[in-house]
Rosetta silent file (secondary structure, phi, psi, omega in degrees, C-alpha in Angstrom):
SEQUENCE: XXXXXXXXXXXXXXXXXXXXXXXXXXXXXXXXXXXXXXXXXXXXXXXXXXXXXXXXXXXXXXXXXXXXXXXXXXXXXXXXXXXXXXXXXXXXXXXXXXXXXXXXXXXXXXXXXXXXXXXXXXXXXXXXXXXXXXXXXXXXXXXXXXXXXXXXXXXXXXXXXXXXXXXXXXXXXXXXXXXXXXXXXXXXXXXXXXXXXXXXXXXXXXXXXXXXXXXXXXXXXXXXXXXXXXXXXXXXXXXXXXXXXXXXXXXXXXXXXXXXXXXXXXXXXXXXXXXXXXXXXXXXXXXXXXXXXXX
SCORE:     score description
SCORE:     0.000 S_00000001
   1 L     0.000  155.355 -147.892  162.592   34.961  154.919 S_00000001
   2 E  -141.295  102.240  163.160  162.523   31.244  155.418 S_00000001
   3 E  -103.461  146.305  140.467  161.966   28.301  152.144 S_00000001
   4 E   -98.199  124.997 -175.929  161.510   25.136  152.486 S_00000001
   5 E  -115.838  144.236 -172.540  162.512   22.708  150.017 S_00000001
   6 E   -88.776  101.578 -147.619  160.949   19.496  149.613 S_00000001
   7 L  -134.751  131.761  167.981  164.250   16.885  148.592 S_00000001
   8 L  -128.527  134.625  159.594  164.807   13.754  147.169 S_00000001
   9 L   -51.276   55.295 -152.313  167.643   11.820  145.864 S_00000001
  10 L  -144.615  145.857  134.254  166.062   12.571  141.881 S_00000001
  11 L   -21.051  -74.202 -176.922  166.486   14.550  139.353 S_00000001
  12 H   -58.794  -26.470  177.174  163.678   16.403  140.462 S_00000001
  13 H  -106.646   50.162  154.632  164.774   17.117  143.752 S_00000001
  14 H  -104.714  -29.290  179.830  168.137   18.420  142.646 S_00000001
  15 H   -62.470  -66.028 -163.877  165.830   20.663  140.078 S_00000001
  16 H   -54.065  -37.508 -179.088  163.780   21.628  143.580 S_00000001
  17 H   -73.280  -59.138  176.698  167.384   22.663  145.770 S_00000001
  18 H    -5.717  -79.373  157.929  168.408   24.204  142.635 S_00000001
  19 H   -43.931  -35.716 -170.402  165.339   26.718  142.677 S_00000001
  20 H   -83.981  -35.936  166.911  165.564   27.003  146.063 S_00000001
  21 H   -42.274  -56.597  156.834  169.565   28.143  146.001 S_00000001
  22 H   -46.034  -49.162  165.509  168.259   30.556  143.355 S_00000001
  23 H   -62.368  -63.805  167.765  165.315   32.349  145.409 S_00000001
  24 H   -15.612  -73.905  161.297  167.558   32.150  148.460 S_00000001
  25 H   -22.607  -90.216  179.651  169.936   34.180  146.615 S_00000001
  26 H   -29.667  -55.290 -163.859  167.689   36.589  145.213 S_00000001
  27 H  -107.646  -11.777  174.529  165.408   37.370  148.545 S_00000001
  28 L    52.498   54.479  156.470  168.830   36.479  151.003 S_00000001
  29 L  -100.094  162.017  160.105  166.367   33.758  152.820 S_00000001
  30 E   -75.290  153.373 -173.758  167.354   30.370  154.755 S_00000001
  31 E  -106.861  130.570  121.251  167.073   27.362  153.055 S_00000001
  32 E  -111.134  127.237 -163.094  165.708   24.265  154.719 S_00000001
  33 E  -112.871  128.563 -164.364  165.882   21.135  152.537 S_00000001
  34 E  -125.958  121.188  152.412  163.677   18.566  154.092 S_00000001
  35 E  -123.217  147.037  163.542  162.842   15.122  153.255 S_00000001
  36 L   -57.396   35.673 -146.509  160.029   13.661  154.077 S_00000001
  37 L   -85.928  127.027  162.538  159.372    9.794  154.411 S_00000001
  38 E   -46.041  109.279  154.799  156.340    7.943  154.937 S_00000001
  39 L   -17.414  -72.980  176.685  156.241    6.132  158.863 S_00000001
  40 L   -47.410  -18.215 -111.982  155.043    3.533  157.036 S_00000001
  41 L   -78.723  152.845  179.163  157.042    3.206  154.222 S_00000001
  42 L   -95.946  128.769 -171.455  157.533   -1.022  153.140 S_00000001
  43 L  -124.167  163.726 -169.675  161.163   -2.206  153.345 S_00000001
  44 L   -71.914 -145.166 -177.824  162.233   -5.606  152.045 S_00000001
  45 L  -114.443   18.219  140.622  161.455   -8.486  154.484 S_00000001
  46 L   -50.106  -44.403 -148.812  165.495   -8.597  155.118 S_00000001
  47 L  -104.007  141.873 -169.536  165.187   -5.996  157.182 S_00000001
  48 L   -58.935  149.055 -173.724  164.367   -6.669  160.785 S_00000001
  49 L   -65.285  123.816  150.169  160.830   -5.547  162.086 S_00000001
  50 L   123.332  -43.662  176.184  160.957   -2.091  163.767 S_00000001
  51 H   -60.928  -16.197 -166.997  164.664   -0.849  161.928 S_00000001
  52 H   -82.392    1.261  174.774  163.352    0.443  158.761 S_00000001
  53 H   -77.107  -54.259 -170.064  162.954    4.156  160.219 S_00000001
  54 H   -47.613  -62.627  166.327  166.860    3.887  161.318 S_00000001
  55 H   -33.466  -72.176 -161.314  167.594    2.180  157.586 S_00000001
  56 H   -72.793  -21.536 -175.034  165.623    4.936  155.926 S_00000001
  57 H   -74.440  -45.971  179.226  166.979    7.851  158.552 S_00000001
  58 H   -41.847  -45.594  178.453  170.359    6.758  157.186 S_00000001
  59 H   -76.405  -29.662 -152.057  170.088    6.672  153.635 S_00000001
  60 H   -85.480  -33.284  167.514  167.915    9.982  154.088 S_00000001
  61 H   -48.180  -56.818  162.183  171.100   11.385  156.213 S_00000001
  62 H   -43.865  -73.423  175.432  173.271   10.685  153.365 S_00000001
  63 H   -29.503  -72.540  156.519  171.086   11.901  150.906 S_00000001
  64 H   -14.425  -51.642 -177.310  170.899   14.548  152.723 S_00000001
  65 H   -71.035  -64.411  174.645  174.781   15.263  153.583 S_00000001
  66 H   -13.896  -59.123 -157.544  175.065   14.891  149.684 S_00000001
  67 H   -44.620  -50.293 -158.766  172.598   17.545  149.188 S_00000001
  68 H   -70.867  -50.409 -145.130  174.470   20.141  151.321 S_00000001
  69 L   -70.108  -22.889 -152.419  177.767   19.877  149.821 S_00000001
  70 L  -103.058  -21.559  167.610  176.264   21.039  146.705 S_00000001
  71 L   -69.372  133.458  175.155  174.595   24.729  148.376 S_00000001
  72 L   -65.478  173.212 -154.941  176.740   27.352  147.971 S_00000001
  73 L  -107.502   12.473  166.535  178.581   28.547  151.082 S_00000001
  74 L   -92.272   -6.622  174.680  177.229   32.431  150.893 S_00000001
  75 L   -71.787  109.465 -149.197  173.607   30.399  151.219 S_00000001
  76 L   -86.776  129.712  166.793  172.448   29.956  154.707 S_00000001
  77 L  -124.535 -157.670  176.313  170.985   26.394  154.897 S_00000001
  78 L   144.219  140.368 -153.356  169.905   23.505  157.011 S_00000001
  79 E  -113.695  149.371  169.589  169.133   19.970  156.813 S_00000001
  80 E   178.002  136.113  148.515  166.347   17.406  158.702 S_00000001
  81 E   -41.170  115.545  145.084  164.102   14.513  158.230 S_00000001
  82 L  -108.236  119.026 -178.234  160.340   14.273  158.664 S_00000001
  83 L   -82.462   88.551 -158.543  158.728   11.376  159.214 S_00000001
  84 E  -143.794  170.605 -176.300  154.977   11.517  158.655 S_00000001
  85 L  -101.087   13.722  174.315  152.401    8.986  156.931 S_00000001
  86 L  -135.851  116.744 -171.446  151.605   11.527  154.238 S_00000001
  87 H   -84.801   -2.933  172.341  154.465   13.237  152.757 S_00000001
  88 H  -100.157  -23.654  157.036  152.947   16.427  151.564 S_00000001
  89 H   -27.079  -57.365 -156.810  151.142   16.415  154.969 S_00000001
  90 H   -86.545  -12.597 -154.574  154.664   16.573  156.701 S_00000001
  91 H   -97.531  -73.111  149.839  156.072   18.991  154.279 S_00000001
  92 H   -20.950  -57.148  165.355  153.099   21.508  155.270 S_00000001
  93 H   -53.878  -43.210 -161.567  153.583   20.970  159.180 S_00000001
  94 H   -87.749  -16.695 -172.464  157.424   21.671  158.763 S_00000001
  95 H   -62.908  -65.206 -176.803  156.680   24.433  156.356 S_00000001
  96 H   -82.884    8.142  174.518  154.286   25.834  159.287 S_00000001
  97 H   -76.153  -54.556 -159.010  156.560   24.601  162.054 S_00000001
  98 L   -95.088   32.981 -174.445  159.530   26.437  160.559 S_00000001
  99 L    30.348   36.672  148.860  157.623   29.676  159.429 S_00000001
 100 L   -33.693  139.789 -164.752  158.334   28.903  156.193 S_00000001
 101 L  -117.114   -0.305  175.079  157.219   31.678  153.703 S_00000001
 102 E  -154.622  176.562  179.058  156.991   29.190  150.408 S_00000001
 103 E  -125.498  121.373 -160.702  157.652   25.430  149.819 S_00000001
 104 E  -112.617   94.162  179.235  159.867   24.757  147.244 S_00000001
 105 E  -129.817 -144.404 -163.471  159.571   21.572  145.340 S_00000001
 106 E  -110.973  169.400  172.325  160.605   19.764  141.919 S_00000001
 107 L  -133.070   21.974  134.907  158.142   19.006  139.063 S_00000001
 108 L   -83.692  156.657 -161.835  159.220   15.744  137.419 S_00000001
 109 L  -178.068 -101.950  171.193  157.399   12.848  138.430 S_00000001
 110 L  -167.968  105.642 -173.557  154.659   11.861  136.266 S_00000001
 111 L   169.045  -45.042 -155.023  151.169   13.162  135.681 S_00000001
 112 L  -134.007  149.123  176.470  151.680   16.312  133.230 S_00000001
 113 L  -103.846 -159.738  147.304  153.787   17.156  130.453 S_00000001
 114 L    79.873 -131.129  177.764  156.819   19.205  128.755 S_00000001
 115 L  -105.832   51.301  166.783  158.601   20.259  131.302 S_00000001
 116 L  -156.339  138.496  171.868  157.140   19.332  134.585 S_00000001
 117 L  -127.016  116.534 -174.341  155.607   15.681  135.318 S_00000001
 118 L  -102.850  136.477 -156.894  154.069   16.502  138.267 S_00000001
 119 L   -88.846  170.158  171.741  154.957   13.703  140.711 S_00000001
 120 H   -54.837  -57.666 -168.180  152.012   12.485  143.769 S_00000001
 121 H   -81.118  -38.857  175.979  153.148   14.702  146.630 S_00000001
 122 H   -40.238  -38.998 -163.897  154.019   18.053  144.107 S_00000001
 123 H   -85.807  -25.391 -175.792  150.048   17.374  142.780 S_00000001
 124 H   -90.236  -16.174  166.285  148.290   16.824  146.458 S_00000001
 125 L   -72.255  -19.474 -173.475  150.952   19.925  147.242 S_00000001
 126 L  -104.799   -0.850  156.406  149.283   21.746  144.737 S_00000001
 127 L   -96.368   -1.526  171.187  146.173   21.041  145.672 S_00000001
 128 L  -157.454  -23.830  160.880  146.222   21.701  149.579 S_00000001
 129 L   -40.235  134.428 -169.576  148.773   23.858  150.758 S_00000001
 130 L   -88.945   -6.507 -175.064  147.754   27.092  152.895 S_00000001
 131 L  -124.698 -179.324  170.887  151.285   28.727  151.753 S_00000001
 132 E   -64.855  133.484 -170.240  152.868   29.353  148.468 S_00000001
 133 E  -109.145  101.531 -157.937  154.355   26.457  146.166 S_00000001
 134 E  -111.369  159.505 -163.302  156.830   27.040  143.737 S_00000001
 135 E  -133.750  135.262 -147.334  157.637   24.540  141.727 S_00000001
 136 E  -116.449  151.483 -161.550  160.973   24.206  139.442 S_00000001
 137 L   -84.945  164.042 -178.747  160.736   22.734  136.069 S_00000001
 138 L   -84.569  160.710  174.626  163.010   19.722  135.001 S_00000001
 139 L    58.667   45.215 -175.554  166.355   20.358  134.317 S_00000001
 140 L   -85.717   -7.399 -162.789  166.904   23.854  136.162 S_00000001
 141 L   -86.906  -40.061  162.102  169.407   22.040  137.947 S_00000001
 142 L   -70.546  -15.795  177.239  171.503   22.568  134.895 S_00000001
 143 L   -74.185  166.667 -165.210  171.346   26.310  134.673 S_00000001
 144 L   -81.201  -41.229 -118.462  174.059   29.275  134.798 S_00000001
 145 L   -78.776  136.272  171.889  171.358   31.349  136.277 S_00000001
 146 L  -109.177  -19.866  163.098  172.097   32.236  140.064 S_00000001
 147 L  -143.424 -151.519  177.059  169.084   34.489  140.795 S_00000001
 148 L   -94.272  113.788 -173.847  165.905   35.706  139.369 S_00000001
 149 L   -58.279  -73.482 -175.946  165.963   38.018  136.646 S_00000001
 150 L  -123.784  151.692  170.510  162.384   38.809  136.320 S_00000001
 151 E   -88.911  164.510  147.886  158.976   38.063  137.949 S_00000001
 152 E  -144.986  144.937 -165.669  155.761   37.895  136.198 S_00000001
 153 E  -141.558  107.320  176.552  152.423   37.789  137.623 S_00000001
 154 E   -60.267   85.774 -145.532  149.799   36.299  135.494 S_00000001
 155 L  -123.005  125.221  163.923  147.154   38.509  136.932 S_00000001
 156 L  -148.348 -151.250 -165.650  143.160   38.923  136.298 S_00000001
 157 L  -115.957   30.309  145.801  140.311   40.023  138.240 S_00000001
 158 L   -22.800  149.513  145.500  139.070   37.020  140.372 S_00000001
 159 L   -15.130  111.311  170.780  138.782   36.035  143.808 S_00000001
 160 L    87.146   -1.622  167.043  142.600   36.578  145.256 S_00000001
 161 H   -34.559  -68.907  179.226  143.436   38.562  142.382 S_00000001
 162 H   -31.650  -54.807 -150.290  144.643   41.323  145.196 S_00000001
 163 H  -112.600  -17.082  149.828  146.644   39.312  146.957 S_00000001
 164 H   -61.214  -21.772 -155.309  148.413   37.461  144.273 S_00000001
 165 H  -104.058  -22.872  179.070  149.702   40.792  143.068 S_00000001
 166 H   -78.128  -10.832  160.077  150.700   41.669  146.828 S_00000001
 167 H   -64.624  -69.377 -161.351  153.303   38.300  146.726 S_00000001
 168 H   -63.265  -24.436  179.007  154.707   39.920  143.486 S_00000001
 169 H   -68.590  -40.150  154.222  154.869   43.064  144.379 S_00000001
 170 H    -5.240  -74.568 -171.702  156.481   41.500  147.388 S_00000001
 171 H   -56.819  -54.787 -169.593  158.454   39.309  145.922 S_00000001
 172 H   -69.305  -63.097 -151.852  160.162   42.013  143.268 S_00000001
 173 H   -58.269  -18.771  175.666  160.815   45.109  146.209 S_00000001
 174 H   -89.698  -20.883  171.018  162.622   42.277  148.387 S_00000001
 175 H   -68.030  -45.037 -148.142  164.565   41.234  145.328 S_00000001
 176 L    51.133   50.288  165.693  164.822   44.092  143.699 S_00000001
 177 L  -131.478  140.765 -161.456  163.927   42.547  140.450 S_00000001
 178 L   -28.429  163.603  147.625  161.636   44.196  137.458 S_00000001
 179 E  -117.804  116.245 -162.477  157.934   42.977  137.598 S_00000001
 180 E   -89.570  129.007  159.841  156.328   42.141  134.419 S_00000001
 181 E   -90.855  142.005  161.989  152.634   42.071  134.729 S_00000001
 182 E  -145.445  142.825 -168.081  150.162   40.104  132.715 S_00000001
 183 E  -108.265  128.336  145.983  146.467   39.865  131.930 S_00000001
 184 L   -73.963   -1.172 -148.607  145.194   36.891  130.475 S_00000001
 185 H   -89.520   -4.389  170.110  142.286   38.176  130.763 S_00000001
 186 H   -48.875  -52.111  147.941  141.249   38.817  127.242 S_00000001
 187 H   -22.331  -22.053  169.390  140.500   34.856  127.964 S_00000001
 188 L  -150.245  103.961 -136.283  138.291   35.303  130.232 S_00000001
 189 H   -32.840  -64.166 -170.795  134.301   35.940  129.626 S_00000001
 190 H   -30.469  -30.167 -167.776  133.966   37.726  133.217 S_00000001
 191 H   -79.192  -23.188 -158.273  136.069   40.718  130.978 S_00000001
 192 L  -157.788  163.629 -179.271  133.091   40.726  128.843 S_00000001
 193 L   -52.743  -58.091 -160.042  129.142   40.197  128.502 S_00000001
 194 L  -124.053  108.264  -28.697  129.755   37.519  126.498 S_00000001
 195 L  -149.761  -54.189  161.401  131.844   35.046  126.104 S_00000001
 196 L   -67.881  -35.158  156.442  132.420   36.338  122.215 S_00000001
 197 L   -74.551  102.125 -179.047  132.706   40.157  122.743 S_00000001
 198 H   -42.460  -52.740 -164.619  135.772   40.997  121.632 S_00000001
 199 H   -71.432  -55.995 -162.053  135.271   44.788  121.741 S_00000001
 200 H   -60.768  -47.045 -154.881  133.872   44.162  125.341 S_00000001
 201 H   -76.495  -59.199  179.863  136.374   41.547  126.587 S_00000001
 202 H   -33.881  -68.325  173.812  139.442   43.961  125.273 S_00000001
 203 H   -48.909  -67.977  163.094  138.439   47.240  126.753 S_00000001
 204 H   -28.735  -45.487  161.707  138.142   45.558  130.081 S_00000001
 205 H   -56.802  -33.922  162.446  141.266   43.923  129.812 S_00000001
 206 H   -35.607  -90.600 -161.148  142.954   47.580  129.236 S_00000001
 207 H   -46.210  -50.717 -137.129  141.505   49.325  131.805 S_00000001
 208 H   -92.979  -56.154 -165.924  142.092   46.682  134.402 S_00000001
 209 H   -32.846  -55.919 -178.397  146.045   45.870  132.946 S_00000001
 210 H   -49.196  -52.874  145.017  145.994   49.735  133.491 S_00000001
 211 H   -45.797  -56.861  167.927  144.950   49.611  136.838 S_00000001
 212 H   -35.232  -79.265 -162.582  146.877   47.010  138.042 S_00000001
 213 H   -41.696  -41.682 -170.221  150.331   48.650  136.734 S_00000001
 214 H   -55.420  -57.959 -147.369  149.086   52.125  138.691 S_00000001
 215 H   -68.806  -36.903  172.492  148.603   49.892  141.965 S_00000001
 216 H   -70.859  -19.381 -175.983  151.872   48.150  141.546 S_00000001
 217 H   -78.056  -41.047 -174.976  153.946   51.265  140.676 S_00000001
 218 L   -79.673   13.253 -170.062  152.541   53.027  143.846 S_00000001
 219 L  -110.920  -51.454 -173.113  153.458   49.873  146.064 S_00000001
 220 L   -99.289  172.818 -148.325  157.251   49.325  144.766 S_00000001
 221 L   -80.942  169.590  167.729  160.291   51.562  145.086 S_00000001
 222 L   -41.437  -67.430 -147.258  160.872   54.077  142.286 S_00000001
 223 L   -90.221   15.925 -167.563  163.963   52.063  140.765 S_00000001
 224 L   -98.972  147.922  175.872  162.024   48.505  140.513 S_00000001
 225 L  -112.280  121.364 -177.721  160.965   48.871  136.800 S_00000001
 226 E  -114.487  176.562 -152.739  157.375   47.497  136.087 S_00000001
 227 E  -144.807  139.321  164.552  155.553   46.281  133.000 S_00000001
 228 E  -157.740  152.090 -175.654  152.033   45.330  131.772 S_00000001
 229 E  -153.696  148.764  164.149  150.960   43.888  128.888 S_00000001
 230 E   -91.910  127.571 -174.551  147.537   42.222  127.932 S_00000001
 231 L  -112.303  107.050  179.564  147.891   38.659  125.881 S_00000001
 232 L   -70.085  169.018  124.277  144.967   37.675  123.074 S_00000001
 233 L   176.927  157.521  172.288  145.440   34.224  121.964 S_00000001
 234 L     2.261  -58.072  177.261  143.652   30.734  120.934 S_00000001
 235 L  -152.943 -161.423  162.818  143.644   29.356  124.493 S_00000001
 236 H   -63.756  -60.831 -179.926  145.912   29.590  127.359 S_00000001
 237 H   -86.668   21.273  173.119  148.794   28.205  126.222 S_00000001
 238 H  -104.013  -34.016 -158.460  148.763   30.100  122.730 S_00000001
 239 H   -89.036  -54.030 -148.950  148.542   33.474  124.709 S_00000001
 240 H   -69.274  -34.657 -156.157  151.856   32.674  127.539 S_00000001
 241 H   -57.314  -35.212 -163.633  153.583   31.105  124.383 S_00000001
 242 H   -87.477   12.584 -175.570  153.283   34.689  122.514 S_00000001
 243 L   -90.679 -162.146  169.468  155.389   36.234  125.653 S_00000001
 244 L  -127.463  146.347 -152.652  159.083   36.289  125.762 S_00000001
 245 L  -141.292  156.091  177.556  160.599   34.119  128.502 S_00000001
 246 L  -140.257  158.033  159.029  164.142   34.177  129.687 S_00000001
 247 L   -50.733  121.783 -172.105  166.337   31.776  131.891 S_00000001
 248 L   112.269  -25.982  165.646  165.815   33.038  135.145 S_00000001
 249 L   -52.835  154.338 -171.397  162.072   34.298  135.291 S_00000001
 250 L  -155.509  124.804  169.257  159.632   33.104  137.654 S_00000001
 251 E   -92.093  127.838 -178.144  156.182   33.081  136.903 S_00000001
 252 E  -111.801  123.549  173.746  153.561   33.700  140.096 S_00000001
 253 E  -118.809  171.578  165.929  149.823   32.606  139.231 S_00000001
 254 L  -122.756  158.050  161.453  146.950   32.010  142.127 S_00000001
 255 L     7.624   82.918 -162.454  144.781   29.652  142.883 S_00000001
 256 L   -61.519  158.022 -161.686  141.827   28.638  141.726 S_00000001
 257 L   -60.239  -37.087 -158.322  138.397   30.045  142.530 S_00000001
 258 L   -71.285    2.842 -175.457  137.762   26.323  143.175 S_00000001
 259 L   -76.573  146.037  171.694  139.933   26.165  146.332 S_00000001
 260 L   -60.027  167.872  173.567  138.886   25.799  149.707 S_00000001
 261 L   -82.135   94.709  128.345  139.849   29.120  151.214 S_00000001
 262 L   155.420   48.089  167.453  143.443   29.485  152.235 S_00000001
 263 L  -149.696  164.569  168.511  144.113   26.767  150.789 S_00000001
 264 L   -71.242  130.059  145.310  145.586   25.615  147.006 S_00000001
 265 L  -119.738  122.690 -163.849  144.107   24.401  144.134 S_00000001
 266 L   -87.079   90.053 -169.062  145.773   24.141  140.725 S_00000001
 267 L   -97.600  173.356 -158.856  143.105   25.099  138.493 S_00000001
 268 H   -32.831  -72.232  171.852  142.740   24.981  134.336 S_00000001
 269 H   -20.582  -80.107 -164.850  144.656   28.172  133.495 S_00000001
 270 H   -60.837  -45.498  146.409  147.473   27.564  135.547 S_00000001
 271 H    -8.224  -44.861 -168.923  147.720   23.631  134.384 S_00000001
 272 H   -85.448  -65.704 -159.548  147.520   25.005  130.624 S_00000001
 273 H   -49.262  -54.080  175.794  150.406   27.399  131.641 S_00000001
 274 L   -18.365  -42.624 -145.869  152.537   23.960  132.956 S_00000001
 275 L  -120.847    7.472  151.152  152.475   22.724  130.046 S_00000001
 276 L  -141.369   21.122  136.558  154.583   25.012  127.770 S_00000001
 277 L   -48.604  128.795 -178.624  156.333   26.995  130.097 S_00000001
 278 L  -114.652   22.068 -166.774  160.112   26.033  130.919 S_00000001
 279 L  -119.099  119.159  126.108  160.325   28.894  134.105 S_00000001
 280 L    18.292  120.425  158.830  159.475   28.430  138.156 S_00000001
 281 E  -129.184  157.634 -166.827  156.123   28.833  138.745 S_00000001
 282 E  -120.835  114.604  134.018  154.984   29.693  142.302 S_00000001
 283 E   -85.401  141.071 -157.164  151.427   29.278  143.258 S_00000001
 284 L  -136.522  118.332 -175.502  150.040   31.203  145.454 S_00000001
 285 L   -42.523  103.408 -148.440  146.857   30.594  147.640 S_00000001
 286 L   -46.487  -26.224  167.138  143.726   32.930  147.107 S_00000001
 287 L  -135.892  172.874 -170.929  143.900   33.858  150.917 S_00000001
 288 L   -76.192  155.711 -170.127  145.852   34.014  153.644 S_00000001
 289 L  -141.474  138.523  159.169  146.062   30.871  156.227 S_00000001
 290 L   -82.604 -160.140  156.327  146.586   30.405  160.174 S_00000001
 291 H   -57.836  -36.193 -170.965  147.189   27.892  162.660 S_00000001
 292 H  -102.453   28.013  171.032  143.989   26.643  162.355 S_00000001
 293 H  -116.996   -6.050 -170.101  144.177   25.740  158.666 S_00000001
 294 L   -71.523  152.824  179.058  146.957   23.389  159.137 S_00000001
 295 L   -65.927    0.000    0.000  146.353   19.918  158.683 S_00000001
């Protein structure tokens, strides 16, 4: 298994190697920590016409050397530049150059609150990437935690529902770590006639929570220990708020219905989740993508 992390000299992209040291671990994948610089990019008018890729390959080399020193040495890694005139553009081509299987980047920036500010290229990543994005929260960079304790997979019965739950089950049997399931779906009318039947919305949530857990128990090994639980509350972020959360958890939600197909879009739910959550969350694209989805 193969990540690619998306790196900057920031805070944020020290959060994003962070996460990525931490899956690495967990799943025993290569690391490639990539930055990305705009062709274009404006340098001051010191610098001679035609030099500012060599100026910027330098600093990004550094950056870069920095970076490394800081992965642990049982982590297999490897470092390189891409130069493109849209940086989540090149971070998708090396992602699909290097059979990447998720793109791993940081989520301060600006745009969103608590703990992730989602920066330009995290939010056009989370909005057009054909592969999975996970995205690390601010200050993860600071944690003890060295792998993933537990997954949870926000789960309901949408478009890509299926194949959200076949990354987590994924995800846990190469890990070997528990999978917590959860329906939200109390939340959502499709559960019910009406938008307001409770009695309607519940029982649906049941049965399908119920389902799920069968289809994940018959997928993973005997010793992975799974979980399901259905969450009522106010809105979205009143329901994840009533969970229990630990350092070390990783949340996986998909897509939104509104996405082009095989590609991302970070719709309402997961957005709501963003914004009191303090865990990794990995989105993961309602279908599957080729060659011929790439930009």
């Amino acid at each position: 298994m193969r990540l690619l992390v998306g790196y900057l000299a920031t805070p944020g992209g020290a959060d994003a190697l962070a996460l990525g040291v931490r899956l690495a671990r967990t799943l025993g994948a290569e690391l490639e920590v990539c930055i990305a610089l705009p062709a274009d990019r404006m340098l001051p008018a010191v610098v001679p016409s035609g030099a500012h890729d060599d100026l910027l390959s330098g600093h990004a080399e550094k950056w870069l050397t920095d970076a490394m020193a800081t992965v642990p040495a049982e982590v297999s890694a490897r470092s390189h530049i891409a130069f493109a005139d849209n940086s989540a553009d090149a971070l998708i081509q090396e992602a699909a150059r290097l059979e990447a299987d998720v793109i791993v980047v940081g989520g301060s920036g600006g745009g969103l609150a608590a703990s992730y500010s989602l920066g330009s290229v995290v939010n056009e990543l989370l909005h057009s990437a054909p592969m999975p994005v996970a995205v690390a929260p601010r200050g993860i960079r600071e944690s003890p935690v060295s792998r993933v304790r537990e997954v949870t997979c926000a789960i309901g019965r949408r478009e890509g529902a299926d194949l959200l739950l076949e990354h987590a089950v994924r995800f846990s049997s190469a890990a070997g770590t528990p999978l917590r399931l959860v329906s939200l779906v109390a939340l959502d009318p499709t559960f019910g006639v009406l938008r307001g039947d409770d009695d309607a919305v519940q029982h649906r949530a049941l049965e399908h929570a119920a389902h799920t857990l069968d289809v994940a128990k018959s997928l993973l090994p005997r010793d992975i220990p799974v979980t399901s639980t259905v969450v009522e509350g106010r809105g979205v972020e009143d329901a994840v708020s009533k969970l229990e959360w630990h350092d070390g958890d990783l949340i996986m939600v998909g897509s939104s219905r509104l996405s082009a197909p095989r590609r991302l879009f970070l719709g309402s739910t997961a957005a709501k989740m963003l914004r009191v959550l303090n865990v990794p969350m990995m989105v993961v694209p309602r279908d599957q993508f080729g060659p011929e989805d790439l930009p």
